[in-house]
Backbone as JSON Lines, residues from 0, in Angstrom:
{"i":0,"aa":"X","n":[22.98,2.77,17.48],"ca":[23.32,3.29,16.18],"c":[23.19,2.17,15.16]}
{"i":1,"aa":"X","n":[22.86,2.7,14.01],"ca":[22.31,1.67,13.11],"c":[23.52,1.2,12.34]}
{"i":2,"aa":"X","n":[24.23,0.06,11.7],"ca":[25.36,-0.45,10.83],"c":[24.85,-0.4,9.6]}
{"i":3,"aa":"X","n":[25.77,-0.2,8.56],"ca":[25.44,0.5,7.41],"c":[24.68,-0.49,6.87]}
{"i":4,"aa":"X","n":[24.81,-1.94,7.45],"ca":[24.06,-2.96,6.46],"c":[22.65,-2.79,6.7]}
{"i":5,"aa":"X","n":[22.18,-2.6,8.28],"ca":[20.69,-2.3,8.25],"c":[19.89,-0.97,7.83]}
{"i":6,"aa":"X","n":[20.93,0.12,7.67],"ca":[20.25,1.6,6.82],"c":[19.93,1.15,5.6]}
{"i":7,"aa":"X","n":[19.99,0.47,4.55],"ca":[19.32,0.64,3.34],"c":[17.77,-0.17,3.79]}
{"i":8,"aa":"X","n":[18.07,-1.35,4.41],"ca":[16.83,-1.66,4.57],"c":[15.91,-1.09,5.48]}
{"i":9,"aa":"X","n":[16.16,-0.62,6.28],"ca":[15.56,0.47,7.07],"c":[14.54,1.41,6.05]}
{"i":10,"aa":"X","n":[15.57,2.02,5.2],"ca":[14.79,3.23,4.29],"c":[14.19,2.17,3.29]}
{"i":11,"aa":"X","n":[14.44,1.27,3.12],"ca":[13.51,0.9,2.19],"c":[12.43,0.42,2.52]}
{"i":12,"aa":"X","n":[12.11,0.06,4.37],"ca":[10.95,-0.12,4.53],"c":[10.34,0.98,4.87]}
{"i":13,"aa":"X","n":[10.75,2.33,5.07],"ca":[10.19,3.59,4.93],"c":[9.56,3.9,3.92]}
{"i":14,"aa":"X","n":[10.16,3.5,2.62],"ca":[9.68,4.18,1.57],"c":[8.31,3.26,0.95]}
{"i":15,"aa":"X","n":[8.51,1.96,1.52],"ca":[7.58,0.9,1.66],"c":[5.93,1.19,2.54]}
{"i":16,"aa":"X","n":[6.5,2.23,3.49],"ca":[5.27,3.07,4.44],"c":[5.04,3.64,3.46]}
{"i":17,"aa":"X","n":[5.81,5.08,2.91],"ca":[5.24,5.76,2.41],"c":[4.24,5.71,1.14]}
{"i":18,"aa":"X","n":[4.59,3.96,0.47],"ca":[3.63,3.62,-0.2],"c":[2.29,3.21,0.25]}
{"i":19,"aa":"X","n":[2.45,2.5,1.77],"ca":[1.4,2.11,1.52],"c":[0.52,3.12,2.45]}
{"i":20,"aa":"X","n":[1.04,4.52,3.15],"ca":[0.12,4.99,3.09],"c":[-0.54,5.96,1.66]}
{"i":21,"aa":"X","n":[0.21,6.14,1.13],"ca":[-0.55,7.1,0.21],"c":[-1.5,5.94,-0.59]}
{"i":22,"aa":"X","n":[-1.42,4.98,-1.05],"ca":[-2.34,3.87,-1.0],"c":[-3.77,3.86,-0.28]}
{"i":23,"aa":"X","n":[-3.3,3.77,1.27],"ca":[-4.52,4.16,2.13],"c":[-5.63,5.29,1.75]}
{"i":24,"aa":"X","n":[-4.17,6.54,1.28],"ca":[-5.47,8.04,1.04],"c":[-6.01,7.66,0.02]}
{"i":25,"aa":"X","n":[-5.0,7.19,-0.97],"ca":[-6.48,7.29,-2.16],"c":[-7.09,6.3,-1.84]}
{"i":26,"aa":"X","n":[-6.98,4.92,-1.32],"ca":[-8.74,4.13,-1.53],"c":[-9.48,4.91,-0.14]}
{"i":27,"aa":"X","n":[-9.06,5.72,0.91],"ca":[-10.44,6.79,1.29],"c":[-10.68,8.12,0.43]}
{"i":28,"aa":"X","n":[-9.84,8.39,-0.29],"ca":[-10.4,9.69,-1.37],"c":[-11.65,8.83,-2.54]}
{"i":29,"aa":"X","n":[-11.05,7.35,-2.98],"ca":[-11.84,6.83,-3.77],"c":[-13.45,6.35,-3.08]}
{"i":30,"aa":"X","n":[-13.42,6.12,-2.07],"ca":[-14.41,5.42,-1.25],"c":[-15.54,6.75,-0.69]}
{"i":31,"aa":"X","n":[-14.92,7.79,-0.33],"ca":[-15.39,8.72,0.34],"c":[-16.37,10.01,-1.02]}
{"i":32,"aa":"X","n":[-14.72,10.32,-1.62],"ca":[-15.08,11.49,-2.44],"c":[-14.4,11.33,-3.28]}
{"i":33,"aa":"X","n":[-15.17,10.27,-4.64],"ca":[-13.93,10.27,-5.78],"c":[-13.37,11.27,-6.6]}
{"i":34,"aa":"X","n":[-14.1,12.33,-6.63],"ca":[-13.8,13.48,-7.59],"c":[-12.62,13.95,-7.32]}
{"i":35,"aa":"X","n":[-12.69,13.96,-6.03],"ca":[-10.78,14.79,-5.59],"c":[-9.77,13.37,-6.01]}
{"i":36,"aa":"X","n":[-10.05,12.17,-6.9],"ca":[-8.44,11.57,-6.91],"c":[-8.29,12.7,-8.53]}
{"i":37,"aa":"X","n":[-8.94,12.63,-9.23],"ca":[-8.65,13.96,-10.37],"c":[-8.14,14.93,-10.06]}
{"i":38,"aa":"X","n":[-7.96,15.29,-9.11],"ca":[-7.67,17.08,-8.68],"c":[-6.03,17.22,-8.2]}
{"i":39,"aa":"X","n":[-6.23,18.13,-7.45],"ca":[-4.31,18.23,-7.08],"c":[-4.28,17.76,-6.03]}
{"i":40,"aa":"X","n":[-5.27,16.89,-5.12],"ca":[-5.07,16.05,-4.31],"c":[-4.56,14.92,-4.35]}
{"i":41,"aa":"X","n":[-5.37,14.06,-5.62],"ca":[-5.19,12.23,-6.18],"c":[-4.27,12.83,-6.74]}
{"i":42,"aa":"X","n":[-3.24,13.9,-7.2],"ca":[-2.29,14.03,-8.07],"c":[-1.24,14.25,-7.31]}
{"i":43,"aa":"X","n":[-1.4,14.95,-6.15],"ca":[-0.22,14.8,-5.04],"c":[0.17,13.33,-4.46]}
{"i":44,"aa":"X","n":[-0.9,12.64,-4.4],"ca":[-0.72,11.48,-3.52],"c":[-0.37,10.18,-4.36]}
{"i":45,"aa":"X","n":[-0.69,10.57,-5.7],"ca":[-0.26,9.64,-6.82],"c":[1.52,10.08,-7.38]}
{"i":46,"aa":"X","n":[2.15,11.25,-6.94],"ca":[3.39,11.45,-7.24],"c":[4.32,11.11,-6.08]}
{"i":47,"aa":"X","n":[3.51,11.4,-5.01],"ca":[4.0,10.36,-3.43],"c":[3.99,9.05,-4.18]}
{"i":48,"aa":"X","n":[3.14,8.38,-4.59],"ca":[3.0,6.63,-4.36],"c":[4.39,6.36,-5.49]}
{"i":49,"aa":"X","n":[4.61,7.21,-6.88],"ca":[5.6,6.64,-7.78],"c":[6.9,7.07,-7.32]}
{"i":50,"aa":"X","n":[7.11,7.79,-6.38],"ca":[8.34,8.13,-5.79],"c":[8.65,7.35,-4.73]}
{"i":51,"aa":"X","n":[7.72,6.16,-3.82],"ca":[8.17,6.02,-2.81],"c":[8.14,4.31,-3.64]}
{"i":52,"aa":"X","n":[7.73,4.1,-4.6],"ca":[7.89,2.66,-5.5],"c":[9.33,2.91,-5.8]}
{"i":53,"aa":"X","n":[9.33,3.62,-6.48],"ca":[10.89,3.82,-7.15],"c":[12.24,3.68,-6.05]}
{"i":54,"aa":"X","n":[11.94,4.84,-5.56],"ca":[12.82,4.52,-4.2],"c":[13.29,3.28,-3.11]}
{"i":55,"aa":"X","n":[11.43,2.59,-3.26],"ca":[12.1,1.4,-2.54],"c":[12.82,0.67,-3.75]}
{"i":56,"aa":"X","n":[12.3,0.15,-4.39],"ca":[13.06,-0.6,-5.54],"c":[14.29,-0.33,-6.04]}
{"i":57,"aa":"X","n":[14.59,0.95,-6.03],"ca":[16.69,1.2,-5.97],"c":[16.55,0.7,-4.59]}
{"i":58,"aa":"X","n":[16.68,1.2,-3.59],"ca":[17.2,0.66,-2.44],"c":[17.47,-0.32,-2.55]}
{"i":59,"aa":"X","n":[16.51,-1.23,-2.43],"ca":[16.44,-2.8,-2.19],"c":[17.24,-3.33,-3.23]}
{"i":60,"aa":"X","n":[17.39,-2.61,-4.09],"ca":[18.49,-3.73,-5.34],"c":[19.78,-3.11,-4.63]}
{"i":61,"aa":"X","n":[20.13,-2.2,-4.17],"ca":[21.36,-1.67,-3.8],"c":[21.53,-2.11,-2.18]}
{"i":62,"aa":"X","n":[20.63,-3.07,-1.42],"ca":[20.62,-3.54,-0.57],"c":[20.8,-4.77,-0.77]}
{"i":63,"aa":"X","n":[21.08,-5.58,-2.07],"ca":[21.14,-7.32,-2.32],"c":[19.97,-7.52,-2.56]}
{"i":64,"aa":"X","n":[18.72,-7.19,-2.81],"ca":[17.39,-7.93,-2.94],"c":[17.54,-8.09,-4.93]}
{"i":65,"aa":"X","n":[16.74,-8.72,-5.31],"ca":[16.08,-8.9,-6.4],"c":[15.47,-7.85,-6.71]}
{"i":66,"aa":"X","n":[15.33,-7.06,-8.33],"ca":[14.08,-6.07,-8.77],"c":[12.85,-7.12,-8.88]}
{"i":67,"aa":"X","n":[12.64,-8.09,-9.2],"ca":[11.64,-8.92,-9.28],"c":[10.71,-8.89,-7.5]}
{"i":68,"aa":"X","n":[11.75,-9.49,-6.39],"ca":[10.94,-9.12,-5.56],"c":[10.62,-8.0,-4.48]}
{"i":69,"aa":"X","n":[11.49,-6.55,-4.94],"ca":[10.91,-5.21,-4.9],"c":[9.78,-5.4,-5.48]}
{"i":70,"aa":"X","n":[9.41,-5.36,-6.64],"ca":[8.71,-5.03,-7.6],"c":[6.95,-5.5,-6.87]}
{"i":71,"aa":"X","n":[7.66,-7.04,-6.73],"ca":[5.83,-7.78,-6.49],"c":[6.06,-7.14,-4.42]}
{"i":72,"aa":"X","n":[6.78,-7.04,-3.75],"ca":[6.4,-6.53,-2.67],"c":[5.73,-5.3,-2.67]}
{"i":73,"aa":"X","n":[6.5,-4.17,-3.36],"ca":[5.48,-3.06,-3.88],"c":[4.15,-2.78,-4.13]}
{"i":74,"aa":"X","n":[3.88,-3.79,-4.93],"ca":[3.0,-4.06,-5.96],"c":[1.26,-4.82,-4.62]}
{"i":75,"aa":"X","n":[2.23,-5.74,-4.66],"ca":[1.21,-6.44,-3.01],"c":[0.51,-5.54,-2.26]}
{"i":76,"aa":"X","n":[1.79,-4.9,-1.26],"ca":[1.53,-4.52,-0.25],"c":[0.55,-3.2,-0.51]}
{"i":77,"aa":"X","n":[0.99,-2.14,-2.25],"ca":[-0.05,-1.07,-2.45],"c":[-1.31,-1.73,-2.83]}
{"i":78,"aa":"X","n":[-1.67,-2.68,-3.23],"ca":[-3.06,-3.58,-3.74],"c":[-3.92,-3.75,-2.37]}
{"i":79,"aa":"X","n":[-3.07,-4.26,-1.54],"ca":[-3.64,-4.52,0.07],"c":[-4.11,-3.24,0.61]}
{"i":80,"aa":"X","n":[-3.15,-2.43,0.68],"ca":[-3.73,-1.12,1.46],"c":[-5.04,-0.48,0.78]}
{"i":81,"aa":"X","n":[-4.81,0.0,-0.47],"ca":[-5.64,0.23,-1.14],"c":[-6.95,-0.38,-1.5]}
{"i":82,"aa":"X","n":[-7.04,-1.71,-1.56],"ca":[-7.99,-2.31,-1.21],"c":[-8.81,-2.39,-0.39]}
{"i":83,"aa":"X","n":[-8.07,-2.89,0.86],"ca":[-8.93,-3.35,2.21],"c":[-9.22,-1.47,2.52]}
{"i":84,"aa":"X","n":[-8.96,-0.59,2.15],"ca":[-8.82,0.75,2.98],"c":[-10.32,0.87,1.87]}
{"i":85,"aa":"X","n":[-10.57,0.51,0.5],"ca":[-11.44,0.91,-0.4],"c":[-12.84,0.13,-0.21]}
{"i":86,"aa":"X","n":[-12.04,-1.34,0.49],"ca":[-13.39,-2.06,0.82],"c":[-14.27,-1.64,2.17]}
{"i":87,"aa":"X","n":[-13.54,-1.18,2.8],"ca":[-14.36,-0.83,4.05],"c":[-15.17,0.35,4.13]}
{"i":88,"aa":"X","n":[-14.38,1.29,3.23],"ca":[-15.43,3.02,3.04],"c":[-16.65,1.9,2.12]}
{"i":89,"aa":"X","n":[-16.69,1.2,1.12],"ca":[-17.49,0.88,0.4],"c":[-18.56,0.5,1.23]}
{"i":90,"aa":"X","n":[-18.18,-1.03,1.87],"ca":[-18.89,-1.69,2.91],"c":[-19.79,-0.7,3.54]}
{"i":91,"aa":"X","n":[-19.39,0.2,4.08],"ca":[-20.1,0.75,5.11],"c":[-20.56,1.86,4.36]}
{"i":92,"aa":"X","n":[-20.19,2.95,3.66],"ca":[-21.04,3.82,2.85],"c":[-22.12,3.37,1.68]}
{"i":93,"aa":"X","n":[-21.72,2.35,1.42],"ca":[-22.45,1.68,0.27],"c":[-23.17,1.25,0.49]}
{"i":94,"aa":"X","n":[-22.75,-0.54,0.75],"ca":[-23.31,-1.54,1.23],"c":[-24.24,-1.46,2.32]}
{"i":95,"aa":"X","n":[-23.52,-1.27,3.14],"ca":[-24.23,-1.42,4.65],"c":[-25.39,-0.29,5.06]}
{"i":96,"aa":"X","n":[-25.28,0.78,4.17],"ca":[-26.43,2.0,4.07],"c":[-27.49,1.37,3.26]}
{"i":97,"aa":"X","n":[-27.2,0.87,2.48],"ca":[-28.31,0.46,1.71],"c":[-29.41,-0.64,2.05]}
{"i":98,"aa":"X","n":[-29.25,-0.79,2.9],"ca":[-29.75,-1.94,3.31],"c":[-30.8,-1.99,4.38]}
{"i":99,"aa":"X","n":[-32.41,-2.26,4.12],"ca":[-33.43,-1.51,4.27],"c":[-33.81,-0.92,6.0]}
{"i":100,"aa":"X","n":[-33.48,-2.57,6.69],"ca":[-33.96,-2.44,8.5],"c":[-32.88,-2.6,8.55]}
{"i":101,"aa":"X","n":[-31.68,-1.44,8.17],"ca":[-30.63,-1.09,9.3],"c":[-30.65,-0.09,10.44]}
{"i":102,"aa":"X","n":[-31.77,0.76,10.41],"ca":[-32.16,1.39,11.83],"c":[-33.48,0.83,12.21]}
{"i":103,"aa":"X","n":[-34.3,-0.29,11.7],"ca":[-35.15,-0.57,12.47],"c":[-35.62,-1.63,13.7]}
{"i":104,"aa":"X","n":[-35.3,-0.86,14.72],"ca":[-35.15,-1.99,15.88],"c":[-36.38,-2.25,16.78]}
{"i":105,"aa":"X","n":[-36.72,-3.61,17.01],"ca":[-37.7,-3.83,17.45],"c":[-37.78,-4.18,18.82]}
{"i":106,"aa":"X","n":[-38.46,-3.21,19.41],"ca":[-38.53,-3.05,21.08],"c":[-40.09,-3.06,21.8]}
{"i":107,"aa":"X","n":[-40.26,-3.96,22.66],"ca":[-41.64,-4.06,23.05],"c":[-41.26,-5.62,23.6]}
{"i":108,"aa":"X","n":[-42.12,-5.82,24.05],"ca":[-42.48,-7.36,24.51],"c":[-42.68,-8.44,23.76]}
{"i":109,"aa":"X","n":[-41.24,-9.62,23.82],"ca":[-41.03,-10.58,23.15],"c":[-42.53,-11.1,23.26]}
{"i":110,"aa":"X","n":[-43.09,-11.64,22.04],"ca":[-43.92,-12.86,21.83],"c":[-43.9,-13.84,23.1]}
{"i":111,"aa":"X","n":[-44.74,-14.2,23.77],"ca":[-45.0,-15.75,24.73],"c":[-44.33,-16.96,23.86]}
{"i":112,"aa":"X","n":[-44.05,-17.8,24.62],"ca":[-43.65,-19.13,23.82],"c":[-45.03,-20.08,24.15]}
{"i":113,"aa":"X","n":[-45.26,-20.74,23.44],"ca":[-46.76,-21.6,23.64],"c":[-46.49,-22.45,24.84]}
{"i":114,"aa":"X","n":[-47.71,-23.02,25.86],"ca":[-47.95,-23.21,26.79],"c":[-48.17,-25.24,26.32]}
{"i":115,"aa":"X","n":[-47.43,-25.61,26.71],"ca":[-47.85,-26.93,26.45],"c":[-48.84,-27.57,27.7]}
């Protein structure tokens, strides 16, 4: 059973998930199919992300932390998810498609090496 001192921080690293996944969806809604962060999708998952900021940030002040470092943990940890989750659809839908002999593989018989 949990003591009352570790339940606030508990939920506040819940609400700390729940940021950083909705973070995650939108940089794959942004990476994948940006049109849906406009829609009632990016609008669901953008009223998730300011509810689960807010939430951690009371918690954590009502747990002894600082609003200063709620604020930049928040702030971090949604930049990270969102990021690295935005760089990798990019990387690989973008980048890495574009790029001319990425299916051309060369199969046949290596070249001889010269005969001294």
């Amino acid at each position: 059973m949990a003591t009352s001192a570790s339940r606030p921080r508990r939920r506040s690293t819940e609400m700390l998930q729940l940021v950083v996944m909705c973070c995650g969806a939108l940089g794959m809604l942004a990476g994948l199919v940006p049109p849906l962060i406009s829609g009632p999708v990016g609008l669901t998952l953008i009223i998730g992300l300011a509810l689960g900021m807010g939430l951690h940030m009371f918690i954590s002040v009502r747990a002894g932390r600082t609003i200063v470092r709620a604020l930049i943990e928040v702030v971090l940890t949604g930049l990270l998810a969102f990021g690295m989750t935005y760089g990798c659809i990019w990387y690989f839908t973008v980048y890495l498609a574009a790029q001319p002999d990425l299916w051309q593989f060369t199969i046949g018989v290596p070249t001889p090496s010269p005969v001294r």
